[in-house]
LOLUM-554271 format. One record per residue (C-alpha): z, y, x; residue in one letter. Coordinates in steps of 0.5 Angstrom, whole numbers, plus 500, padded with zeros to 3 digits. Example, Ala and Ser with C-alpha at 12.3 -4.5 7.8 and 13.67 -1.06 7.14 Angstrom:
516491525A
514498527S
This chain:
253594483X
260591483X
262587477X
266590471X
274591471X
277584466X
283588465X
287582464X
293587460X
287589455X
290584449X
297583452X
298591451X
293594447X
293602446X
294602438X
292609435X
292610426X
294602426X
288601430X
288597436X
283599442X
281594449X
283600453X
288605455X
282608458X
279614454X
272617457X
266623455X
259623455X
257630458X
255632465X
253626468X
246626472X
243621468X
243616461X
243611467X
249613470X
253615464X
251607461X
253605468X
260608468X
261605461X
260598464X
264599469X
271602466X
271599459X
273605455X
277604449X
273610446X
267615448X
268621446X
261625444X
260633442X
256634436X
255641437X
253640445X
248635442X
245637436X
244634429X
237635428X
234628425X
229628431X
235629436X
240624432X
234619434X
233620440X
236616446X
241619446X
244616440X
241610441X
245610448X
252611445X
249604440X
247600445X
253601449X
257598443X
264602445X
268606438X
265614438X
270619438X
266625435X
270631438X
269639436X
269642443X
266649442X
269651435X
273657436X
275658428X
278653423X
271654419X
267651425X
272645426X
271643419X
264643419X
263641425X
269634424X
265633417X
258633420X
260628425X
263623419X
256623417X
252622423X
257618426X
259614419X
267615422X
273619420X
276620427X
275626430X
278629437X
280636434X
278642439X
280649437X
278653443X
283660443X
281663450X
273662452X
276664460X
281657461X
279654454X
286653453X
287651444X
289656440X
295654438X
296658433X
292656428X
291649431X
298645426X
294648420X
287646422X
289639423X
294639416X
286640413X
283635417X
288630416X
288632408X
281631408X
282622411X
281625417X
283621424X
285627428X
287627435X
288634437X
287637444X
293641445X
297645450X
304641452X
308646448X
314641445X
314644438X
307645438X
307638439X
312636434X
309640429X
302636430X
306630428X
310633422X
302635419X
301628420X
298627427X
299620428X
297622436X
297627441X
293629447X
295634451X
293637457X
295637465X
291643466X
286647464X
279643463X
274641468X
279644473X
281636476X
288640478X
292634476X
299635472X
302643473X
308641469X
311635469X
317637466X
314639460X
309632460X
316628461X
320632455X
314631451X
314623452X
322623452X
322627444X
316624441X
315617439X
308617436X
303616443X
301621448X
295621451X
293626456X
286630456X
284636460X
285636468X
286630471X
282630477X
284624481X
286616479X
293618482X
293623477X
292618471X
296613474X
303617474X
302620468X
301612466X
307611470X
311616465X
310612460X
304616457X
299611453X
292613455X
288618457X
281621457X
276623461X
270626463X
268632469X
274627474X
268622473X
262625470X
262629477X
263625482X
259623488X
259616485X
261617477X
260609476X
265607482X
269613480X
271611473X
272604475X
277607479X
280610474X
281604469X
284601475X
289607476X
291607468X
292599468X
296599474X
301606472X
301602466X
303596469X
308600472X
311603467X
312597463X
315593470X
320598470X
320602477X
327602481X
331609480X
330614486X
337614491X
339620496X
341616502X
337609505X
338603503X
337596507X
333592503X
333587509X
341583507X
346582512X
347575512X
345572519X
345579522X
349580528X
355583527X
356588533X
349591528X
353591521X
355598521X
């Protein structure tokens, strides 16, 4: 096995999310992968600011709360990011984010509230009061989200101090479908966005980085691969580098060529 990513842009640029400070960028699930090893194994390689669990998926009996599992996701020592995937009501999502503060002992909570079964997309209908609950409540609330710019703006008028919003439909690997909108919400609102859902390859979180976006989670990109552990790597490198990038300050595009090797010195009859 190849030796963890040092990531040197860790301590000089962290990701800061509810006035909390985090060593990666780089945000990655738990779910699918063919084994706890393989799943510890990506952990180590990438060095995720957070894992993210789902307590429904999981269970919270005691037995299960004892079981490997658990103590897995202690053992890799990496801050927990409960989530609510699965809940399809406000009630569920309350529940469910209150169960986690107590297995977990954490006020964050990844906020899901699931409105269509067949692309898993959120209901944004009820998903700004939901949040405005959990938020009440003490809650941390990160909320998966479409990138809908008012939906978003209103997550953040509630009290959401960060948004995630999709690049396409979970699991699907499709990458961004609709940049412009990505862009605009990163021009309109100056809380962080991370991406969650849909990035199926490294260039994929590499370009939204490279937009200016602060993070993104991961989880079927990497946790179906054919080598789960390279591939997370991958991706941390990709998000480290994009960010690299956007913080470098890349050239404007141009319409026509332009040398970049200077005159001086050319042969006059090839100065044209």
């Amino acid at each position: 096995m190849t030796a963890p990513l040092p990531n040197p842009l860790n301590t000089a640029d962290p990701l800061v999310l509810y006035g909390e400070t985090f060593a990666s960028r780089l945000l990655l699930g738990t779910s699918r992968y063919p084994s706890p090893q393989v799943l510890e194994n990506a952990v180590k390689q990438s060095n995720p600011g957070m894992i993210t669990v789902s307590l429904r998926r999981q269970g919270t009996s005691t037995a299960e709360a004892h079981s490997g599992f658990w103590d897995l996701l202690k053992k890799m020592a990496v801050p927990v990011l409960p989530n609510t995937a699965g809940c399809h009501s406000p009630k569920e999502v309350i529940a469910t984010a209150k169960m986690a503060r107590e297995v977990f002992e954490t006020n964050w909570i990844k906020l899901e509230l699931i409105g269509d079964d067949y692309t898993l997309q959120p209901d944004t209908l009820r998903l700004v009061s939901t949040a405005e609950t959990l938020i009440k409540d003490g809650f941390k609330v990160l909320p998966y989200c479409t990138e809908d710019l008012i939906l978003c703006q209103r997550l953040v008028d509630v009290g959401c101090q960060a948004v995630m919003p999709w690049a396409a439909p979970i699991g699907t690997g499709q990458g961004p479908l609709n940049p412009y909108a990505l862009k605009l919400l990163r021009n309109r609102l100056d809380v962080p966005l991370l991406v969650d859902a849909g990035l199926g390859l490294p260039s994929h979180a590499c370009s939204v980085m490279e937009w200016g976006f602060d993070g993104v989670l991961l989880n079927t990109a990497v946790a179906l691969a054919d080598d789960p552990v390279a591939m997370a790597k991958a991706f941390a490198m990709a998000v480290d580098a994009g960010r690299t990038a956007f913080l470098s300050g890349a050239m404007k595009a141009q319409q026509s060529a332009q040398a970049s090797t200077p005159l001086v010195g050319t042969p006059f009859w090839h100065q044209s």
